[in-house]
C-alpha positions in Angstrom: 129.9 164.9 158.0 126.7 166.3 156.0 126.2 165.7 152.6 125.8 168.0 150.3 122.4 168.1 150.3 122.4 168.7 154.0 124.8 171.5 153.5 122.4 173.4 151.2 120.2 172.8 153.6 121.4 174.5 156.3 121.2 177.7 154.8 118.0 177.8 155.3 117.2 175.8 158.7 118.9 175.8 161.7 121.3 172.4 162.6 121.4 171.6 165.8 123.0 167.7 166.8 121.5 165.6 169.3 124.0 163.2 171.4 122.5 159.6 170.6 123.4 156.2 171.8 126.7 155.8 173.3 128.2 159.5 173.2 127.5 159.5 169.1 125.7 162.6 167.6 123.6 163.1 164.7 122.5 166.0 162.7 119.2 167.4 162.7 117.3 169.9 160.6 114.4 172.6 162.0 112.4 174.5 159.9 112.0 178.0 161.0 108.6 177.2 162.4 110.1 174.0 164.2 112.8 176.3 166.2 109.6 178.5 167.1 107.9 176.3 168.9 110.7 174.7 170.8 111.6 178.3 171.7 108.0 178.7 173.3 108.0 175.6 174.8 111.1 176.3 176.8 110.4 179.9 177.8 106.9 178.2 179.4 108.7 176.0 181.6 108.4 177.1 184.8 105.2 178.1 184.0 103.2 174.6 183.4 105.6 173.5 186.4 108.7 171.7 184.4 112.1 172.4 186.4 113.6 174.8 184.7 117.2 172.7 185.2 116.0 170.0 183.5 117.6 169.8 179.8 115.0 168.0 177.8 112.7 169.8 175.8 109.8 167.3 176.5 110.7 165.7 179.7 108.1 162.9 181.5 106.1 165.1 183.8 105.4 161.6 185.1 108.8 160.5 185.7 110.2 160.8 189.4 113.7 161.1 187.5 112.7 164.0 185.0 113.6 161.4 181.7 112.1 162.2 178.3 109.1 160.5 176.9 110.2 157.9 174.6 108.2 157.7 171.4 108.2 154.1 170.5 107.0 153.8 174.1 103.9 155.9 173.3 103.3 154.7 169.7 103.2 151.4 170.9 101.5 151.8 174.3 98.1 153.6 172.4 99.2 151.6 168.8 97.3 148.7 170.5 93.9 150.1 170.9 93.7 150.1 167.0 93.7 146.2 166.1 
């Protein structure tokens, strides 16, 4: 359920609802620019040599099972260079 803030919202971004842990969705809000370059990304695909049947937007070009990159990965893997 969005709130009503959410609701005004949407009339001017695009909602789109990513599944989350255990089959649960939430809402999420793209500016205009943000659907742009997700729309770029995925017609380059093939193209800088992602599968084009693979359904993340940023998979793991390192992963031998095609997983996403998981952010709190990254952040900490190069958060520990800092201290």
């Amino acid at each position: 359920m969005l709130s009503s803030l959410e609701t005004k919202l949407v009339d001017h971004m695009e909602l789109i609802k990513i599944t989350g842990k255990k089959g649960s969705s939430a809402p999420v809000l793209l500016t205009n620019d943000m659907v742009t370059a997700i729309d770029t990304v995925t017609k380059l695909r093939q193209q800088i040599g992602i599968d084009i049947e693979n359904p993340y937007i940023y998979p793991n070009d390192l992963s031998r099972t095609g997983e996403p990159l998981r952010g709190h990965d990254c952040i900490r893997k190069h958060a520990c260079f800092l201290n």
